[in-house]
C-alpha positions in Angstrom: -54.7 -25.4 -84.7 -56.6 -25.5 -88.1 -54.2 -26.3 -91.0 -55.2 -26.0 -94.5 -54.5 -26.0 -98.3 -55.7 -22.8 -100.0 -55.3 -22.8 -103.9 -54.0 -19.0 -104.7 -53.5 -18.3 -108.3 -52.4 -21.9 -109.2 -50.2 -23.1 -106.6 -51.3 -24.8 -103.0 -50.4 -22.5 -100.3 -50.1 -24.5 -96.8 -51.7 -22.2 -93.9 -51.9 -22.9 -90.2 -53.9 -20.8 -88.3 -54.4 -20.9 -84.2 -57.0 -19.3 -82.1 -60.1 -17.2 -82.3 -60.6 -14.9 -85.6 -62.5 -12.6 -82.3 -58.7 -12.1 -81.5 -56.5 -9.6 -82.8 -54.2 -11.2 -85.8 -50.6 -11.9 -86.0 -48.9 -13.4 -89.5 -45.5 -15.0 -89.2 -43.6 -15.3 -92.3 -40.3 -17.6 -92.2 -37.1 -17.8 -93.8 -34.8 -19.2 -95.8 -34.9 -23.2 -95.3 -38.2 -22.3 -92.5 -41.3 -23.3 -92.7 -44.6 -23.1 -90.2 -43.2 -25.3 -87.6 -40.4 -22.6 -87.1 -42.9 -20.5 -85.4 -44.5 -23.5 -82.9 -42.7 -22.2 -79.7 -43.7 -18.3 -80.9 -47.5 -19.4 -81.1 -47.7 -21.7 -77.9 -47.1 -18.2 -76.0 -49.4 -16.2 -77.9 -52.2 -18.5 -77.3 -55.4 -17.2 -75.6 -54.4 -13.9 -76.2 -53.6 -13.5 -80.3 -55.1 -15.5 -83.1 -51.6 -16.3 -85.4 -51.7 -17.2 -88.8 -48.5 -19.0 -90.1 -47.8 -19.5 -93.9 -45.4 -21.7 -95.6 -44.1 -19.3 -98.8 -43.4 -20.6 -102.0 -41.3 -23.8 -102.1 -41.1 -24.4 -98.3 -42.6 -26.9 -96.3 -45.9 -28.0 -97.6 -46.8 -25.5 -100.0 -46.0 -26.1 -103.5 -42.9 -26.0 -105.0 -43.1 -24.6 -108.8 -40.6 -25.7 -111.5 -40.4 -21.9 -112.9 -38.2 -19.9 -111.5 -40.3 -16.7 -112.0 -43.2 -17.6 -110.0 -41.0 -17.4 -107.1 -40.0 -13.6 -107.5 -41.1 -11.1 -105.2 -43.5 -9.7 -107.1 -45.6 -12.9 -107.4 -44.8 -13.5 -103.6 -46.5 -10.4 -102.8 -49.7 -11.1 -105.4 -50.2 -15.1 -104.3 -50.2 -13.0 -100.3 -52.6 -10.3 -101.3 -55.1 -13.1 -102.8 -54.7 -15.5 -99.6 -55.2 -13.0 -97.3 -58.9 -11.9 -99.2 -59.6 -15.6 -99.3 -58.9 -15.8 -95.3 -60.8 -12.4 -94.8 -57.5 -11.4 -93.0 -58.2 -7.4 -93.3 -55.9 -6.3 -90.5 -53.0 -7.5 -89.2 -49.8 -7.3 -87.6 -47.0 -8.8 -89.7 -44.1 -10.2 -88.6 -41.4 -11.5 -90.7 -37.9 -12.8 -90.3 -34.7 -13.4 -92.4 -36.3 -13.8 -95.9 -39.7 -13.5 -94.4 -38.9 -10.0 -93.7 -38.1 -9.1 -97.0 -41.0 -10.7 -98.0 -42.9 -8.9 -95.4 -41.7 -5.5 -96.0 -42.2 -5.9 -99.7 -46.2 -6.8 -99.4 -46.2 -3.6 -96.9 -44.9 -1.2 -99.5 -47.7 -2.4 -101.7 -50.4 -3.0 -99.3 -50.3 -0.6 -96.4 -53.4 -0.5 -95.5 -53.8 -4.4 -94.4 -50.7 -4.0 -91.8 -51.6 -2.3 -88.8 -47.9 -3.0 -87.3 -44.8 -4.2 -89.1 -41.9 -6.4 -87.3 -38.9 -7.5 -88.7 -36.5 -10.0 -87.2 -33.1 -10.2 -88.7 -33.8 -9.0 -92.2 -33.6 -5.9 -95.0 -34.7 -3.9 -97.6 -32.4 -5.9 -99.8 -29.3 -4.2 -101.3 -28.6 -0.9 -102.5 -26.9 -0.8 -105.9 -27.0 -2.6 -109.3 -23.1 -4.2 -108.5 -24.5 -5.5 -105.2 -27.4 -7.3 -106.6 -25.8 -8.6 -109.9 -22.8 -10.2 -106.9 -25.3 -11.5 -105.1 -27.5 -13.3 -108.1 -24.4 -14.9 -109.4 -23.4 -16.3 -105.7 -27.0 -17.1 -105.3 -27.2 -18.6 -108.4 -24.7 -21.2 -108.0 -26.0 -22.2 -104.5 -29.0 -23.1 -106.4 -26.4 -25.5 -108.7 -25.1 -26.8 -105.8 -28.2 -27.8 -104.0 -29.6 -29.6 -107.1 -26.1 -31.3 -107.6 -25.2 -32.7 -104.2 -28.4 -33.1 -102.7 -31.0 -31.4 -99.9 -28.5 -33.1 -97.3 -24.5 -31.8 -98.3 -26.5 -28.3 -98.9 -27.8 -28.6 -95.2 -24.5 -29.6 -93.4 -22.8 -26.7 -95.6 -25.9 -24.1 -94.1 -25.7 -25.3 -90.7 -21.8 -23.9 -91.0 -22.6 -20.7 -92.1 -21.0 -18.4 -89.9 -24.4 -16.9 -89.3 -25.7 -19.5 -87.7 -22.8 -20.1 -85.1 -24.7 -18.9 -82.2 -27.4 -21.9 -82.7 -24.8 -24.3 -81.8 -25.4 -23.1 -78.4 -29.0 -25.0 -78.2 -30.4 -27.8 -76.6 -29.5 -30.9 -78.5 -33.2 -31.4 -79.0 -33.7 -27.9 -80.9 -30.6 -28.2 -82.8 -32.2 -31.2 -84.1 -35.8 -29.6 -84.3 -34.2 -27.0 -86.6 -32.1 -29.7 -88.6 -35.3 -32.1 -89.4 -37.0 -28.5 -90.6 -34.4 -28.1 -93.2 -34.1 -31.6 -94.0 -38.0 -31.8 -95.0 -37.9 -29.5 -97.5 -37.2 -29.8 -101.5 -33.9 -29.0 -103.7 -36.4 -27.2 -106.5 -38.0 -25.5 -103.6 -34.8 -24.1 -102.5 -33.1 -23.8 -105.6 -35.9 -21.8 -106.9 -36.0 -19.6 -104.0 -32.9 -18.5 -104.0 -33.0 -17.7 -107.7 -36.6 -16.0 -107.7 -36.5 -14.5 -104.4 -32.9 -13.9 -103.4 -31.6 -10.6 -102.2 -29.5 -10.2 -105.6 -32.8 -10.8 -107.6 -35.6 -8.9 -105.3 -36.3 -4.9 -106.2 -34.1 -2.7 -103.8 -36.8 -1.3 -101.0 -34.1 1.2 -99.6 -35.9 4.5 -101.4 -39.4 3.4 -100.0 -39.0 3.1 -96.4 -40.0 6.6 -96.0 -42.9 6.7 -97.3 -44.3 3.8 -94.9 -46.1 5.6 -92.0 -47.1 1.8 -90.0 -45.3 1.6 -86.7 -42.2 -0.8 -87.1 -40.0 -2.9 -84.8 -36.7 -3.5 -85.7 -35.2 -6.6 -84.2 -32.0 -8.3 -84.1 -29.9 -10.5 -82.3 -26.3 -8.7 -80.6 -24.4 -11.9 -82.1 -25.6 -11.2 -85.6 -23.7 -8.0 -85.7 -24.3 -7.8 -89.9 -28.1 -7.2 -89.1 -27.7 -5.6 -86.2 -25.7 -2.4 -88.7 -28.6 -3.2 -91.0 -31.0 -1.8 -88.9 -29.1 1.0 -87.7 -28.9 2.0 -91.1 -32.9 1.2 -91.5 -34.0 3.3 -88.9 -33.1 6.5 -89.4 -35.3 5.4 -93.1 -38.6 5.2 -91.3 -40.5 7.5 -90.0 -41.9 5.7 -87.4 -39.5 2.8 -86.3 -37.9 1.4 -83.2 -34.7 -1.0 -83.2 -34.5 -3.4 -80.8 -31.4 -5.8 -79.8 -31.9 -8.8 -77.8 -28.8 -9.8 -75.9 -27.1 -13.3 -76.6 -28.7 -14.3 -79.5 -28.1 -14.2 -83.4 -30.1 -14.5 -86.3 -32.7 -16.3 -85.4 -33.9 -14.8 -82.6 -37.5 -16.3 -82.3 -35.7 -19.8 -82.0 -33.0 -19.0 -79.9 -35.0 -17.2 -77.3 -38.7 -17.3 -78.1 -39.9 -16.2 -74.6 -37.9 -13.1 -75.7 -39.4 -12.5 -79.0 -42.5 -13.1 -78.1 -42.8 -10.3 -75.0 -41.0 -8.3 -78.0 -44.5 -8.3 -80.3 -46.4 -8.0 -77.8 -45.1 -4.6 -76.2 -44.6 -3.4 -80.3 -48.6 -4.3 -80.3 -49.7 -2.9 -77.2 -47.6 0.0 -77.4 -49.4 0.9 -80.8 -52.9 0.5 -78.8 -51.5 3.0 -76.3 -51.0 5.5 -78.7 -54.1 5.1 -80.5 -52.5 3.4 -83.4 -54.0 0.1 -83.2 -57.1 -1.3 -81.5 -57.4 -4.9 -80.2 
Protein backbone atom coordinates (compact mmCIF):
# COMPACT_ATOMS: atom_id res chain seq x y z
CA UNK A 1 0.00 0.00 0.00
CA UNK A 2 1.45 3.51 -0.84
CA UNK A 3 0.36 6.13 1.83
CA UNK A 4 1.00 9.67 1.42
CA UNK A 5 0.56 13.39 2.49
CA UNK A 6 -0.90 15.56 -0.38
CA UNK A 7 -1.03 19.38 0.45
CA UNK A 8 -4.66 20.44 -1.06
CA UNK A 9 -5.43 24.07 -0.72
CA UNK A 10 -3.56 24.45 2.67
CA UNK A 11 -4.35 21.61 4.71
CA UNK A 12 -2.41 17.89 4.61
CA UNK A 13 -4.78 15.46 3.26
CA UNK A 14 -3.58 11.68 4.32
CA UNK A 15 -4.20 9.26 1.15
CA UNK A 16 -3.66 5.55 1.05
CA UNK A 17 -3.78 4.00 -2.08
CA UNK A 18 -3.51 0.04 -3.01
CA UNK A 19 -2.89 -1.62 -6.24
CA UNK A 20 -2.22 -0.98 -9.86
CA UNK A 21 -3.49 2.58 -11.28
CA UNK A 22 -3.88 -0.25 -14.77
CA UNK A 23 -6.94 -1.32 -12.46
CA UNK A 24 -10.18 0.08 -12.43
CA UNK A 25 -10.59 2.66 -9.25
CA UNK A 26 -12.56 2.45 -6.15
CA UNK A 27 -12.60 5.63 -3.49
CA UNK A 28 -13.81 4.92 0.05
CA UNK A 29 -14.81 7.76 2.04
CA UNK A 30 -15.49 7.14 5.96
CA UNK A 31 -17.55 8.43 8.62
CA UNK A 32 -18.05 10.02 11.54
CA UNK A 33 -15.06 9.04 14.09
CA UNK A 34 -13.54 6.66 10.78
CA UNK A 35 -10.67 7.05 9.27
CA UNK A 36 -8.58 4.85 6.40
CA UNK A 37 -8.00 1.97 8.52
CA UNK A 38 -11.92 1.51 8.66
CA UNK A 39 -11.75 0.23 5.09
CA UNK A 40 -8.57 -2.40 5.69
CA UNK A 41 -10.78 -5.63 5.62
CA UNK A 42 -12.80 -3.92 2.42
CA UNK A 43 -9.39 -3.43 0.51
CA UNK A 44 -7.70 -6.87 1.54
CA UNK A 45 -10.70 -8.41 -0.77
CA UNK A 46 -10.51 -6.11 -3.55
CA UNK A 47 -6.90 -6.69 -3.99
CA UNK A 48 -5.65 -7.97 -7.43
CA UNK A 49 -8.70 -7.14 -8.94
CA UNK A 50 -9.44 -3.12 -7.98
CA UNK A 51 -6.91 -0.36 -7.30
CA UNK A 52 -8.72 1.53 -3.94
CA UNK A 53 -7.91 4.73 -2.99
CA UNK A 54 -8.83 5.58 0.73
CA UNK A 55 -8.84 9.26 2.12
CA UNK A 56 -8.85 10.46 5.63
CA UNK A 57 -11.47 13.78 5.32
CA UNK A 58 -10.93 16.77 7.22
CA UNK A 59 -10.08 16.27 10.95
CA UNK A 60 -9.90 12.47 10.87
CA UNK A 61 -7.09 10.26 11.29
CA UNK A 62 -3.97 11.76 9.86
CA UNK A 63 -5.12 14.49 7.85
CA UNK A 64 -5.13 17.78 9.27
CA UNK A 65 -7.34 19.03 11.63
CA UNK A 66 -8.11 22.95 11.12
CA UNK A 67 -9.02 25.32 14.04
CA UNK A 68 -11.77 27.13 11.76
CA UNK A 69 -14.84 25.77 11.76
CA UNK A 70 -15.63 26.76 8.15
CA UNK A 71 -13.09 24.94 6.38
CA UNK A 72 -14.83 21.89 7.42
CA UNK A 73 -18.19 22.63 5.62
CA UNK A 74 -19.31 20.80 2.78
CA UNK A 75 -18.57 22.99 0.36
CA UNK A 76 -14.80 23.18 1.09
CA UNK A 77 -15.07 19.22 1.58
CA UNK A 78 -16.10 18.90 -1.90
CA UNK A 79 -13.30 21.67 -3.33
CA UNK A 80 -10.16 20.18 -1.13
CA UNK A 81 -11.73 16.45 -3.14
CA UNK A 82 -12.00 18.02 -6.55
CA UNK A 83 -8.21 19.39 -6.21
CA UNK A 84 -6.77 15.89 -4.75
CA UNK A 85 -8.34 13.95 -7.07
CA UNK A 86 -6.50 16.31 -10.18
CA UNK A 87 -3.33 16.06 -8.18
CA UNK A 88 -3.77 11.96 -8.09
CA UNK A 89 -4.95 12.01 -11.87
CA UNK A 90 -7.98 10.12 -10.52
CA UNK A 91 -10.39 10.91 -13.65
CA UNK A 92 -12.77 8.07 -13.13
CA UNK A 93 -13.99 6.34 -10.50
CA UNK A 94 -16.38 4.49 -8.57
CA UNK A 95 -17.26 6.25 -5.21
CA UNK A 96 -18.26 4.67 -2.32
CA UNK A 97 -19.17 6.37 0.80
CA UNK A 98 -20.61 5.52 4.13
CA UNK A 99 -22.40 7.30 7.11
CA UNK A 100 -20.89 10.88 6.70
CA UNK A 101 -18.81 9.66 3.93
CA UNK A 102 -21.92 9.33 1.96
CA UNK A 103 -22.99 12.65 2.41
CA UNK A 104 -19.76 13.68 1.57
CA UNK A 105 -19.88 11.48 -1.44
CA UNK A 106 -23.10 12.34 -2.80
CA UNK A 107 -22.43 16.00 -2.38
CA UNK A 108 -18.96 15.97 -4.66
CA UNK A 109 -21.35 13.84 -7.18
CA UNK A 110 -23.94 16.57 -7.56
CA UNK A 111 -21.05 18.90 -8.46
CA UNK A 112 -18.81 16.71 -10.30
CA UNK A 113 -20.69 14.07 -12.25
CA UNK A 114 -18.62 13.44 -14.64
CA UNK A 115 -15.55 11.92 -12.43
CA UNK A 116 -18.02 9.16 -10.82
CA UNK A 117 -18.70 6.45 -13.03
CA UNK A 118 -20.86 4.58 -10.13
CA UNK A 119 -22.05 5.92 -6.85
CA UNK A 120 -22.48 3.66 -3.52
CA UNK A 121 -23.81 4.66 -0.49
CA UNK A 122 -23.71 2.70 2.78
CA UNK A 123 -25.83 3.87 5.56
CA UNK A 124 -26.16 7.48 4.75
CA UNK A 125 -28.45 10.59 3.16
CA UNK A 126 -29.09 13.54 1.30
CA UNK A 127 -29.22 15.28 4.72
CA UNK A 128 -32.50 16.66 5.94
CA UNK A 129 -35.39 18.17 4.35
CA UNK A 130 -36.56 21.46 5.97
CA UNK A 131 -35.13 24.60 7.66
CA UNK A 132 -36.66 23.30 11.42
CA UNK A 133 -34.90 20.04 10.80
CA UNK A 134 -31.51 21.46 10.10
CA UNK A 135 -31.63 24.38 12.64
CA UNK A 136 -32.59 21.03 15.44
CA UNK A 137 -29.94 19.26 14.30
CA UNK A 138 -27.07 22.18 14.42
CA UNK A 139 -28.09 23.06 17.88
CA UNK A 140 -27.82 19.19 19.03
CA UNK A 141 -24.71 18.99 16.99
CA UNK A 142 -23.47 21.86 18.31
CA UNK A 143 -23.36 20.96 21.86
CA UNK A 144 -21.77 17.49 21.09
CA UNK A 145 -19.00 19.59 19.80
CA UNK A 146 -19.04 21.29 23.63
CA UNK A 147 -19.15 18.22 25.06
CA UNK A 148 -16.27 16.52 23.32
CA UNK A 149 -13.86 19.53 23.93
CA UNK A 150 -15.12 19.57 27.72
CA UNK A 151 -14.84 15.92 28.79
CA UNK A 152 -12.32 14.65 26.61
CA UNK A 153 -11.84 12.32 23.13
CA UNK A 154 -12.41 9.42 25.74
CA UNK A 155 -16.09 10.12 27.83
CA UNK A 156 -17.20 11.32 24.04
CA UNK A 157 -16.17 7.70 22.81
CA UNK A 158 -17.75 5.55 25.63
CA UNK A 159 -20.95 7.92 25.21
CA UNK A 160 -20.71 6.99 21.00
CA UNK A 161 -20.11 3.45 21.42
CA UNK A 162 -23.79 3.59 23.33
CA UNK A 163 -25.54 5.18 20.68
CA UNK A 164 -28.31 3.10 19.95
CA UNK A 165 -27.12 2.98 16.44
CA UNK A 166 -24.40 1.17 17.06
CA UNK A 167 -26.02 -1.70 19.16
CA UNK A 168 -25.56 -4.30 16.62
CA UNK A 169 -21.54 -3.93 16.77
CA UNK A 170 -21.65 -5.25 20.13
CA UNK A 171 -22.15 -8.44 18.40
CA UNK A 172 -18.31 -8.61 17.10
CA UNK A 173 -15.41 -10.37 17.84
CA UNK A 174 -13.74 -8.94 20.83
CA UNK A 175 -10.77 -8.16 18.58
CA UNK A 176 -12.90 -5.79 16.21
CA UNK A 177 -14.74 -4.21 18.83
CA UNK A 178 -11.47 -3.15 19.93
CA UNK A 179 -10.13 -2.50 16.23
CA UNK A 180 -13.09 -0.01 15.97
CA UNK A 181 -12.52 1.47 19.60
CA UNK A 182 -8.60 2.22 19.08
CA UNK A 183 -9.95 3.99 15.56
CA UNK A 184 -11.98 6.41 17.50
CA UNK A 185 -9.66 6.79 20.20
CA UNK A 186 -6.81 8.04 17.71
CA UNK A 187 -8.48 10.83 16.58
CA UNK A 188 -8.59 14.68 17.88
CA UNK A 189 -11.47 16.64 20.01
CA UNK A 190 -10.98 19.83 17.34
CA UNK A 191 -11.12 17.29 14.61
CA UNK A 192 -14.37 16.10 15.80
CA UNK A 193 -15.76 19.04 17.26
CA UNK A 194 -15.14 20.77 14.09
CA UNK A 195 -16.79 18.14 12.07
CA UNK A 196 -19.68 18.06 13.52
CA UNK A 197 -20.12 21.78 13.37
CA UNK A 198 -18.80 22.32 9.71
CA UNK A 199 -20.08 19.18 8.33
CA UNK A 200 -23.01 17.93 10.25
CA UNK A 201 -26.28 17.05 8.80
CA UNK A 202 -27.99 20.30 10.50
CA UNK A 203 -25.27 22.49 8.86
CA UNK A 204 -24.72 20.70 5.19
CA UNK A 205 -27.08 22.05 2.06
CA UNK A 206 -30.20 19.75 1.84
CA UNK A 207 -29.40 17.37 -1.47
CA UNK A 208 -33.15 15.99 -1.43
CA UNK A 209 -34.22 18.33 -4.69
CA UNK A 210 -31.07 17.17 -6.70
CA UNK A 211 -31.22 13.46 -6.71
CA UNK A 212 -33.03 13.57 -9.85
CA UNK A 213 -31.02 15.16 -11.83
CA UNK A 214 -28.04 12.52 -11.13
CA UNK A 215 -28.13 10.07 -14.07
CA UNK A 216 -24.70 7.71 -12.48
CA UNK A 217 -25.90 4.25 -11.55
CA UNK A 218 -26.37 4.13 -7.59
CA UNK A 219 -26.45 1.40 -4.97
CA UNK A 220 -28.25 2.00 -2.00
CA UNK A 221 -27.05 0.05 0.94
CA UNK A 222 -28.13 -0.61 4.42
CA UNK A 223 -28.08 -2.77 7.14
CA UNK A 224 -31.83 -4.58 8.21
CA UNK A 225 -30.85 -3.65 12.04
CA UNK A 226 -30.41 0.01 11.17
CA UNK A 227 -34.09 0.30 10.35
CA UNK A 228 -33.67 4.54 10.39
CA UNK A 229 -31.52 4.22 7.14
CA UNK A 230 -33.02 1.44 5.91
CA UNK A 231 -36.62 4.14 5.44
CA UNK A 232 -33.97 6.58 4.34
CA UNK A 233 -33.37 4.84 1.35
CA UNK A 234 -36.73 3.75 0.65
CA UNK A 235 -37.47 7.28 0.53
CA UNK A 236 -34.20 7.88 -1.71
CA UNK A 237 -34.92 5.64 -4.29
CA UNK A 238 -37.89 6.48 -5.80
CA UNK A 239 -35.45 10.20 -6.14
CA UNK A 240 -33.05 8.70 -8.60
CA UNK A 241 -33.46 7.77 -11.73
CA UNK A 242 -31.26 5.17 -11.79
CA UNK A 243 -30.85 3.52 -8.26
CA UNK A 244 -30.99 0.12 -6.58
CA UNK A 245 -31.50 -0.37 -2.67
CA UNK A 246 -30.01 -3.10 -1.26
CA UNK A 247 -30.41 -4.58 2.45
CA UNK A 248 -27.98 -6.87 3.88
CA UNK A 249 -29.41 -9.10 6.57
CA UNK A 250 -28.09 -9.00 10.22
CA UNK A 251 -26.15 -6.13 10.22
CA UNK A 252 -26.56 -2.29 11.13
CA UNK A 253 -24.95 0.72 10.31
CA UNK A 254 -21.79 -0.19 9.57
CA UNK A 255 -22.19 -2.67 7.23
CA UNK A 256 -18.55 -2.81 5.71
CA UNK A 257 -17.29 -3.67 9.30
CA UNK A 258 -19.86 -5.88 10.43
CA UNK A 259 -19.73 -8.05 7.40
CA UNK A 260 -17.09 -7.01 4.94
CA UNK A 261 -17.13 -10.18 2.83
CA UNK A 262 -20.74 -8.88 2.26
CA UNK A 263 -20.11 -5.48 1.27
CA UNK A 264 -17.49 -6.16 -0.63
CA UNK A 265 -19.37 -8.83 -3.25
CA UNK A 266 -21.97 -5.84 -2.89
CA UNK A 267 -19.52 -3.24 -5.05
CA UNK A 268 -18.48 -5.58 -7.01
CA UNK A 269 -21.85 -6.83 -8.61
CA UNK A 270 -22.91 -2.71 -8.51
CA UNK A 271 -19.51 -2.49 -10.73
CA UNK A 272 -19.86 -5.26 -12.91
CA UNK A 273 -23.43 -4.88 -13.42
CA UNK A 274 -22.71 -1.28 -14.84
CA UNK A 275 -20.05 -3.05 -17.30
CA UNK A 276 -22.88 -5.36 -18.44
CA UNK A 277 -24.95 -2.66 -19.44
CA UNK A 278 -22.50 -0.73 -21.13
CA UNK A 279 -22.26 1.83 -18.38
CA UNK A 280 -18.91 1.41 -17.17
CA UNK A 281 -15.74 -0.17 -18.71
CA UNK A 282 -13.02 -1.88 -16.68
Amino acid sequence: MCEKFVDVRGIDIHVAMNGDDSLPTIVLLHGFTGSTASWQEVIELFKGRYRTVVIDLTGHGRTAAPKETARYAMEQQVEDLEVLFDMLSLDQFTLVGYSMGGRVALAFTVKYPKRVTSLILESSSPGLKTVEERTERKVADSRLADRILKDGLKSFVDFWESVPLFDSQRMLSEDKRRAVRDERLSQRETGLANSLRGIGTGSQPSYWQRLHALTVAVLLITGELDTKFVNIAREMIYKFPNARHETIVNVGHAIHVENPTVFATMVEEHILKGVNEGNLSL
